[in-house]
CHARMM internal coordinates of N, CA and C (Angstrom, degrees):
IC EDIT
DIST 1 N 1 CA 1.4434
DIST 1 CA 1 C 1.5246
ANGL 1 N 1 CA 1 C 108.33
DIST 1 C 2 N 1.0505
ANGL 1 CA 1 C 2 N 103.85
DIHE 1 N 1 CA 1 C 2 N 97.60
DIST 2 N 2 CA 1.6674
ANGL 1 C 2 N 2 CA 116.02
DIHE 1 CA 1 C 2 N 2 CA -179.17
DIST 2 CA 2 C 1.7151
ANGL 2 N 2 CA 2 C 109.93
DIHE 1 C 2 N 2 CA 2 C -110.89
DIST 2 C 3 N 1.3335
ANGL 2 CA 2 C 3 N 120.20
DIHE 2 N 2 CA 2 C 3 N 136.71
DIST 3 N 3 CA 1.4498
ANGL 2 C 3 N 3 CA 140.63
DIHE 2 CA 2 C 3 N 3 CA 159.19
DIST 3 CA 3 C 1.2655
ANGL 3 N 3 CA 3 C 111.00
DIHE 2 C 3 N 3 CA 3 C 97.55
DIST 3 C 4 N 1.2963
ANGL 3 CA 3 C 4 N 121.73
DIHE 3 N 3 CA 3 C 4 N 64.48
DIST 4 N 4 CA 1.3824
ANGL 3 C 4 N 4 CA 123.96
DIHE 3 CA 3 C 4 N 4 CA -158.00
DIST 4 CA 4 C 1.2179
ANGL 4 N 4 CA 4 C 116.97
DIHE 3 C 4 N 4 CA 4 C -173.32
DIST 4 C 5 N 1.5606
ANGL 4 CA 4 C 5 N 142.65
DIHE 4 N 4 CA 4 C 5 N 88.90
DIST 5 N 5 CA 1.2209
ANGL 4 C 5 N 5 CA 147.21
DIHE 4 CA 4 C 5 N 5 CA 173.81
DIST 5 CA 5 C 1.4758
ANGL 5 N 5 CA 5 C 121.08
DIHE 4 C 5 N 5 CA 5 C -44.38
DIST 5 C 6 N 1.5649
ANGL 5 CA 5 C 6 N 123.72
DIHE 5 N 5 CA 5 C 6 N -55.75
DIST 6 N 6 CA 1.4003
ANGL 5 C 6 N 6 CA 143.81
DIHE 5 CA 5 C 6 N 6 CA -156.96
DIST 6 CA 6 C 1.5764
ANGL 6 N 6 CA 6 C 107.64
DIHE 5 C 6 N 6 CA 6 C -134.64
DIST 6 C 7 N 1.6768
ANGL 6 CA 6 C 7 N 104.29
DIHE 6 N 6 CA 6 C 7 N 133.17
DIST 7 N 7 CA 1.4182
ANGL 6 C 7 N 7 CA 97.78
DIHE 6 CA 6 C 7 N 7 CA 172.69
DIST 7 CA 7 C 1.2067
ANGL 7 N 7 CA 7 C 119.15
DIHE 6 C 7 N 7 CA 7 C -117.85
DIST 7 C 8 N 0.8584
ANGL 7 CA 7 C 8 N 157.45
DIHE 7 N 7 CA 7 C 8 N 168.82
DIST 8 N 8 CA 1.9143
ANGL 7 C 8 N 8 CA 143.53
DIHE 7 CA 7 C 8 N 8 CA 158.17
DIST 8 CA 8 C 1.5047
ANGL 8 N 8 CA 8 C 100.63
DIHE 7 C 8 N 8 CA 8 C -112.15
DIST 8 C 9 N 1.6376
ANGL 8 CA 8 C 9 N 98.07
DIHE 8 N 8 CA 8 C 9 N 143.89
DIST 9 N 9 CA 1.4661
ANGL 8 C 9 N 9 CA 118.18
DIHE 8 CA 8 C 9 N 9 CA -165.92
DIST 9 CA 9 C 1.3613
ANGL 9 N 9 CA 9 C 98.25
DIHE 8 C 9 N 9 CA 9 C -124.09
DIST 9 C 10 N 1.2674
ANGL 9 CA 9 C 10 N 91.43
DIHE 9 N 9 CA 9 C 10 N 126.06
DIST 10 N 10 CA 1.9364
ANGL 9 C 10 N 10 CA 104.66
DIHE 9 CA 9 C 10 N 10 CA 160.61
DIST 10 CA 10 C 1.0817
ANGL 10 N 10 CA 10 C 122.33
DIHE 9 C 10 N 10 CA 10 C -85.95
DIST 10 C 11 N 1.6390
ANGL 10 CA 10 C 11 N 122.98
DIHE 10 N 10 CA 10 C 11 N 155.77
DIST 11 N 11 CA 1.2071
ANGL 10 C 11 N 11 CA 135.98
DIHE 10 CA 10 C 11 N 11 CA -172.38
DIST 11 CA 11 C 1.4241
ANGL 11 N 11 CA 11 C 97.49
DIHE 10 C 11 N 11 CA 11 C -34.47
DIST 11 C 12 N 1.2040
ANGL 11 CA 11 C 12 N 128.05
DIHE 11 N 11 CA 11 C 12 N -96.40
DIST 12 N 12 CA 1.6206
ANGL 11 C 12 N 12 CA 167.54
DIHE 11 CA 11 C 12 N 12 CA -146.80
DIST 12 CA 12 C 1.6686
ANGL 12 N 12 CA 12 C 87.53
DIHE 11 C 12 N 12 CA 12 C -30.10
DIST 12 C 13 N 1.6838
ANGL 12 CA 12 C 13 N 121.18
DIHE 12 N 12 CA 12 C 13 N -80.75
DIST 13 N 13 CA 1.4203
ANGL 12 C 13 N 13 CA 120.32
DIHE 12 CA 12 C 13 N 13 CA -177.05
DIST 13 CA 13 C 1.5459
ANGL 13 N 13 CA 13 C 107.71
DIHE 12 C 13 N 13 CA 13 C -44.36
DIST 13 C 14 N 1.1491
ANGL 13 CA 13 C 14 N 137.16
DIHE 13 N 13 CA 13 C 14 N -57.87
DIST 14 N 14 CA 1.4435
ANGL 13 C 14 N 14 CA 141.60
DIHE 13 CA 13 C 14 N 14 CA -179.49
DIST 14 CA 14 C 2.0162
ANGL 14 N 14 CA 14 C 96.71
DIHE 13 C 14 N 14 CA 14 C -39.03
DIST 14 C 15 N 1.2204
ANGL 14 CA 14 C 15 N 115.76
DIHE 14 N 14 CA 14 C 15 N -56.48
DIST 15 N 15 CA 1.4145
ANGL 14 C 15 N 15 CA 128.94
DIHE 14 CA 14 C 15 N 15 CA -163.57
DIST 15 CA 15 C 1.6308
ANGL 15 N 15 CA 15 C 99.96
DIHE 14 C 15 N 15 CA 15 C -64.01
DIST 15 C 16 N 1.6405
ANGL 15 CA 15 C 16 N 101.87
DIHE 15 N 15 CA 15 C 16 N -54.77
DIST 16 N 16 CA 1.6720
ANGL 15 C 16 N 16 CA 85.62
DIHE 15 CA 15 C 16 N 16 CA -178.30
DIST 16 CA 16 C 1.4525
ANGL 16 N 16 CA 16 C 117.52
DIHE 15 C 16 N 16 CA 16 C -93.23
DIST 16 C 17 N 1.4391
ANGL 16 CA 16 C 17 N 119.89
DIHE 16 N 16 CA 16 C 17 N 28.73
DIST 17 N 17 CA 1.6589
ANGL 16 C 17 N 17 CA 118.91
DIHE 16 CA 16 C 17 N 17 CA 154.27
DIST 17 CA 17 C 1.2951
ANGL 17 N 17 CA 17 C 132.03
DIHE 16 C 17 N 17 CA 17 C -88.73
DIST 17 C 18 N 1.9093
ANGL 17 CA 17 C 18 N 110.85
DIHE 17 N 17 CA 17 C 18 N -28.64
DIST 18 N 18 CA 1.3279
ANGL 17 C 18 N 18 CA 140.81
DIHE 17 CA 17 C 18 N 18 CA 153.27
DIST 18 CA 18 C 1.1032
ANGL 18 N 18 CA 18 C 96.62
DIHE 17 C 18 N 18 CA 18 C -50.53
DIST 18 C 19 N 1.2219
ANGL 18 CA 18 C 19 N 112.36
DIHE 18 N 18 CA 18 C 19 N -59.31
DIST 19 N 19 CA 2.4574
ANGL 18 C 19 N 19 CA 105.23
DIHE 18 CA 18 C 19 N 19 CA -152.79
DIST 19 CA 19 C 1.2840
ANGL 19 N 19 CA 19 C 85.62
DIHE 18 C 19 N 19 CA 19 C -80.50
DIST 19 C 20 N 1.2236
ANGL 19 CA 19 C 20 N 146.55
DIHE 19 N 19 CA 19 C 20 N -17.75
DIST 20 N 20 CA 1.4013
ANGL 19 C 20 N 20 CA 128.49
DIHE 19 CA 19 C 20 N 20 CA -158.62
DIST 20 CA 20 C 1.8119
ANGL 20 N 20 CA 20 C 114.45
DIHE 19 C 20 N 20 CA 20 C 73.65
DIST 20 C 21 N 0.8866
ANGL 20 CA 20 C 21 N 106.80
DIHE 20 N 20 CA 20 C 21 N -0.50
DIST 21 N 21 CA 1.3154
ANGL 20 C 21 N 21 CA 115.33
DIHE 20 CA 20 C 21 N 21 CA -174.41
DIST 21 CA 21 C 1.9716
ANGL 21 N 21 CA 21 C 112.82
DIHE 20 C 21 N 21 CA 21 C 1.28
DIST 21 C 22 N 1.4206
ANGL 21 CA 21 C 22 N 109.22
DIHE 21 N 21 CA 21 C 22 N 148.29
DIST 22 N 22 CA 1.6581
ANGL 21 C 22 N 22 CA 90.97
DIHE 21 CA 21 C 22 N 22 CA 180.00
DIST 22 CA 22 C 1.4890
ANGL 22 N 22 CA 22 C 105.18
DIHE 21 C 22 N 22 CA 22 C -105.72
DIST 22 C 23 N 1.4557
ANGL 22 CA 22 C 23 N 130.72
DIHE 22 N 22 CA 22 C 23 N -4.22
DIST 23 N 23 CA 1.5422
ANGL 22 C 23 N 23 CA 121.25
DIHE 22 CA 22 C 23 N 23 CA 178.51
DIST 23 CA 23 C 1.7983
ANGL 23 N 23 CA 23 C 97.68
DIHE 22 C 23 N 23 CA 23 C -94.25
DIST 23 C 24 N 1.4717
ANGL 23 CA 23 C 24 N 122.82
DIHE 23 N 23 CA 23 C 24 N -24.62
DIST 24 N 24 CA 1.7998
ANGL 23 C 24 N 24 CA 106.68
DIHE 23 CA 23 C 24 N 24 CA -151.61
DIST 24 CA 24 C 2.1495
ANGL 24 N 24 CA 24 C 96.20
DIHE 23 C 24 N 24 CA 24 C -135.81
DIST 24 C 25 N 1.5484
ANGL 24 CA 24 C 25 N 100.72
DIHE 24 N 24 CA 24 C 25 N -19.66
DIST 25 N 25 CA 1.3251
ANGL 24 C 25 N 25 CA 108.19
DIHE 24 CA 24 C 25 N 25 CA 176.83
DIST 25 CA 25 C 1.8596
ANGL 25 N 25 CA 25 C 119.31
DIHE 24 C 25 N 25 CA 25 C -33.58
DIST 25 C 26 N 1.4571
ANGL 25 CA 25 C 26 N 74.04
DIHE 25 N 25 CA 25 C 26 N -37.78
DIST 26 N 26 CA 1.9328
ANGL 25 C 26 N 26 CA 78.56
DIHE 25 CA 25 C 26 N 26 CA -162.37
DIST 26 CA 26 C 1.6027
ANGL 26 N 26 CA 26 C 102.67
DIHE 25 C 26 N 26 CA 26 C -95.43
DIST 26 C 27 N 1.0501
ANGL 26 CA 26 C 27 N 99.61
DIHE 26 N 26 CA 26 C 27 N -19.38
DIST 27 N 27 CA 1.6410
ANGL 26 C 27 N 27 CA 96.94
DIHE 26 CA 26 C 27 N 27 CA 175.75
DIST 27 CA 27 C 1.7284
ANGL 27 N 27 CA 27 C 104.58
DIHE 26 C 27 N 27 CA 27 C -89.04
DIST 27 C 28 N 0.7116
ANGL 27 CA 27 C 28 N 140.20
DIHE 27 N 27 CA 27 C 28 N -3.78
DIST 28 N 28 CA 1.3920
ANGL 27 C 28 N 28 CA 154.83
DIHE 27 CA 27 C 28 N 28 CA 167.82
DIST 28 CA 28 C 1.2704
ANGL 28 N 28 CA 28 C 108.51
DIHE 27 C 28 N 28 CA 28 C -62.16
DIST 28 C 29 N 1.3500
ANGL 28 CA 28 C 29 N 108.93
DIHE 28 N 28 CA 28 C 29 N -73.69
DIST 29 N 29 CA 1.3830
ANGL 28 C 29 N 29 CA 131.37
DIHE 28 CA 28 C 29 N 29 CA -168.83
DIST 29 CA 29 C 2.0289
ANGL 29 N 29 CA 29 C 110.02
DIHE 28 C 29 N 29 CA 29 C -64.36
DIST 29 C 30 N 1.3057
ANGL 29 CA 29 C 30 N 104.65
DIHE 29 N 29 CA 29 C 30 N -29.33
DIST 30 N 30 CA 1.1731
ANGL 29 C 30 N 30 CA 117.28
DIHE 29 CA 29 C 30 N 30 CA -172.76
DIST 30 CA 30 C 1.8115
ANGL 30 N 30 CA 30 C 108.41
DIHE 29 C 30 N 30 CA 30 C -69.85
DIST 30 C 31 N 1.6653
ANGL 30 CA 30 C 31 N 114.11
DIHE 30 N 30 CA 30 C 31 N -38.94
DIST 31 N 31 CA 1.4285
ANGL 30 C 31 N 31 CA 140.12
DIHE 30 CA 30 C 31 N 31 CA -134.92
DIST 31 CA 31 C 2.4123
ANGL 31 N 31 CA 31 C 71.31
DIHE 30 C 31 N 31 CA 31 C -108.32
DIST 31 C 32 N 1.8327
ANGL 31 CA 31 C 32 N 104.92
DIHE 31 N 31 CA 31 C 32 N -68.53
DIST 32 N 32 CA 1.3802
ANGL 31 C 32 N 32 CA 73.52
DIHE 31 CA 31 C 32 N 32 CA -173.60
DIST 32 CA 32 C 1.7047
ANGL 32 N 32 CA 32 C 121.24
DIHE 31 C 32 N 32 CA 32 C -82.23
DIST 32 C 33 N 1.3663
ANGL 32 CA 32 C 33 N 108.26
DIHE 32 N 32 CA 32 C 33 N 27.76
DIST 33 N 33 CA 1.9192
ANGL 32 C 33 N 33 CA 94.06
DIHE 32 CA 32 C 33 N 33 CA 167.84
DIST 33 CA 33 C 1.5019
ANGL 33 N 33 CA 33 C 110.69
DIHE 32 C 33 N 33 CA 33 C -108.65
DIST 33 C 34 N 1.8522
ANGL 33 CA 33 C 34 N 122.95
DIHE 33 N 33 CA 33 C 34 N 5.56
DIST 34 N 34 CA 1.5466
ANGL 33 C 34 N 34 CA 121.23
DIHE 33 CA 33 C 34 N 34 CA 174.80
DIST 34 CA 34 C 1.5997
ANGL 34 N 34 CA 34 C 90.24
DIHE 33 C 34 N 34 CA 34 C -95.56
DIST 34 C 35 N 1.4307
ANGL 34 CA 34 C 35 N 130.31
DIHE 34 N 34 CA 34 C 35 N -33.32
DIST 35 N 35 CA 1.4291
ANGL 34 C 35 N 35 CA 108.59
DIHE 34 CA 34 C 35 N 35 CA 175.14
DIST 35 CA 35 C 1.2206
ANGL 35 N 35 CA 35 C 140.55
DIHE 34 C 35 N 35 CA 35 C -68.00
DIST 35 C 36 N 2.2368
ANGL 35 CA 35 C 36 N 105.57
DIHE 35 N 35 CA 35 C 36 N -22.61
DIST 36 N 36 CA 1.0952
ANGL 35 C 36 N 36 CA 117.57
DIHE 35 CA 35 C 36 N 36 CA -179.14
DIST 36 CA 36 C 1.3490
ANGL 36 N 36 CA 36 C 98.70
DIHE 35 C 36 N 36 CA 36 C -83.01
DIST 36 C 37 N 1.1832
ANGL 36 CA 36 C 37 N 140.24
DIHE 36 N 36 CA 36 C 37 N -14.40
DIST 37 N 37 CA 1.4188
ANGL 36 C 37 N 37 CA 155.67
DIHE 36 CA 36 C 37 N 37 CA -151.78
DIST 37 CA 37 C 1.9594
ANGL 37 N 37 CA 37 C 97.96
DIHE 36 C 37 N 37 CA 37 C -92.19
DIST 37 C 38 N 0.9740
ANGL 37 CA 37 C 38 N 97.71
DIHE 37 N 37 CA 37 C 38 N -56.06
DIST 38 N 38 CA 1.6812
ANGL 37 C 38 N 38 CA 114.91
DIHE 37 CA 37 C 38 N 38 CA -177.64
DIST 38 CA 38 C 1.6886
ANGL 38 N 38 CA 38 C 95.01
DIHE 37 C 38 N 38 CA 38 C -95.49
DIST 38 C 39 N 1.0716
ANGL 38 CA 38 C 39 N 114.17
DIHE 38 N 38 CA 38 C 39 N 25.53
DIST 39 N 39 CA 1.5944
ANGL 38 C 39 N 39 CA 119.51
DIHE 38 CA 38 C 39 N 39 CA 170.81
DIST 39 CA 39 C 1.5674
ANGL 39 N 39 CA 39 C 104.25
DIHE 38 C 39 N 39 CA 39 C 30.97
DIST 39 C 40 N 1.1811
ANGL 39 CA 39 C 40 N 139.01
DIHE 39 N 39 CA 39 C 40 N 66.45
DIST 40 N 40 CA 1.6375
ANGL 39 C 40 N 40 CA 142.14
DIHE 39 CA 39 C 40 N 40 CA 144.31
DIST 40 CA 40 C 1.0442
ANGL 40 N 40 CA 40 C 126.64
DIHE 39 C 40 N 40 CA 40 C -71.33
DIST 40 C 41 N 1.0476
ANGL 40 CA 40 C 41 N 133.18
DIHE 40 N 40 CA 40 C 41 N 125.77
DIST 41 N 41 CA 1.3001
ANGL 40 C 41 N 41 CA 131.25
DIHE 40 CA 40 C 41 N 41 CA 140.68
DIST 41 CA 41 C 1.1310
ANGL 41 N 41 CA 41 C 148.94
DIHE 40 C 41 N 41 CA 41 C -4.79
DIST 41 C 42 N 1.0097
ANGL 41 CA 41 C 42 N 112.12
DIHE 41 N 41 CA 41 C 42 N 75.05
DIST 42 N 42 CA 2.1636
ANGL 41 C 42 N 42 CA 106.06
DIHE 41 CA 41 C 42 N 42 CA -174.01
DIST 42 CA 42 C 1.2482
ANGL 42 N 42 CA 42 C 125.86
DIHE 41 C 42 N 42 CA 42 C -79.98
DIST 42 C 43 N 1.2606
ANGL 42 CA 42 C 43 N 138.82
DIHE 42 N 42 CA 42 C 43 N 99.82
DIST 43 N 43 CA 1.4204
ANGL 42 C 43 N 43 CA 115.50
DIHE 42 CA 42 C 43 N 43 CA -176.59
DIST 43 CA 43 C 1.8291
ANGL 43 N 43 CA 43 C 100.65
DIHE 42 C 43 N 43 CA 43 C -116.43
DIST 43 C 44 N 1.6242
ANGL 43 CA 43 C 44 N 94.95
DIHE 43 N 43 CA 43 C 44 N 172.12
DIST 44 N 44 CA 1.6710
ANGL 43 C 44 N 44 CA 99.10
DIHE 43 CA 43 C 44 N 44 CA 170.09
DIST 44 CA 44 C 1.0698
ANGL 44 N 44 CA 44 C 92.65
DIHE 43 C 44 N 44 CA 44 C -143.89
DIST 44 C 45 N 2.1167
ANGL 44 CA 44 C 45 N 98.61
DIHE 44 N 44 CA 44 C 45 N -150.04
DIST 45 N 45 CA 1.3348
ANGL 44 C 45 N 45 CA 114.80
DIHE 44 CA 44 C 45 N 45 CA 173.82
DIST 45 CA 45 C 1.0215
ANGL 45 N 45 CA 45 C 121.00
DIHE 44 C 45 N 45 CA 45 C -121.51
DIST 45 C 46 N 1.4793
ANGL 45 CA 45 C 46 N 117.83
DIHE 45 N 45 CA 45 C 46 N 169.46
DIST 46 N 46 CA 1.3269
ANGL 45 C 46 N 46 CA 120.88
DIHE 45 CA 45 C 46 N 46 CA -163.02
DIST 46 CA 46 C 1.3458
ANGL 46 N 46 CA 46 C 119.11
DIHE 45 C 46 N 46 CA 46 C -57.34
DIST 46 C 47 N 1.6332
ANGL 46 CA 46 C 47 N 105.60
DIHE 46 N 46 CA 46 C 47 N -33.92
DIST 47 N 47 CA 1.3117
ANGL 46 C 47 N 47 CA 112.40
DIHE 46 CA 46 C 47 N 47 CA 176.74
DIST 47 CA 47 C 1.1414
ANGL 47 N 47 CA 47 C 128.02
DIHE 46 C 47 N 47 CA 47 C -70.75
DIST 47 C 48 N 1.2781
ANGL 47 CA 47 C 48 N 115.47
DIHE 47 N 47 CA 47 C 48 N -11.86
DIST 48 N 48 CA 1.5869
ANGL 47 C 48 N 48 CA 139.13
DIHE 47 CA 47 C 48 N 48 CA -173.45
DIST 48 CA 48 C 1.4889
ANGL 48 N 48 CA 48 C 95.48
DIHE 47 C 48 N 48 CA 48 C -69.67
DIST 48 C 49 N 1.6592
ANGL 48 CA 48 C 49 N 117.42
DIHE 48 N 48 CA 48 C 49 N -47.38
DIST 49 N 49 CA 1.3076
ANGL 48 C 49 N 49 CA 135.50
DIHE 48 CA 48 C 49 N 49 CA -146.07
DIST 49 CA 49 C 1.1496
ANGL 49 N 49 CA 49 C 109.41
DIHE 48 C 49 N 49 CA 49 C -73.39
DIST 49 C 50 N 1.9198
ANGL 49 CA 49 C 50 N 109.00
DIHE 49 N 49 CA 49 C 50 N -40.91
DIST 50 N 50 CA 1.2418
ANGL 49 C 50 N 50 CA 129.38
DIHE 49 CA 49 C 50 N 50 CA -144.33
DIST 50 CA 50 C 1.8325
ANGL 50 N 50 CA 50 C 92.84
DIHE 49 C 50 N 50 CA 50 C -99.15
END
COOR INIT
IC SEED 1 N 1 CA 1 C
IC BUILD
């Protein structure tokens, strides 16, 4: 993922990194440790939050 400062995250990926999910868990986890890695930006929504 190249050219891109900030991403916005939807509920759903956030949900299956918590549950561990077994079809999307690991791809989750993979997608947010190259952004925290390349230090990006994550943002969501409030509702995501809440």
């Amino acid at each position: 993922m190249k050219g891109y400062s900030k991403v916005f995250l939807d509920t759903a990926p956030i949900i299956y990194f918590f549950d561990e999910d077994v079809n999307f868990g690991e791809e989750v986890r993979n997608i947010f440790e190259e952004m925290l890695g390349e230090e990006k930006k994550i943002v969501t929504s409030t509702v995501t939050c809440t």
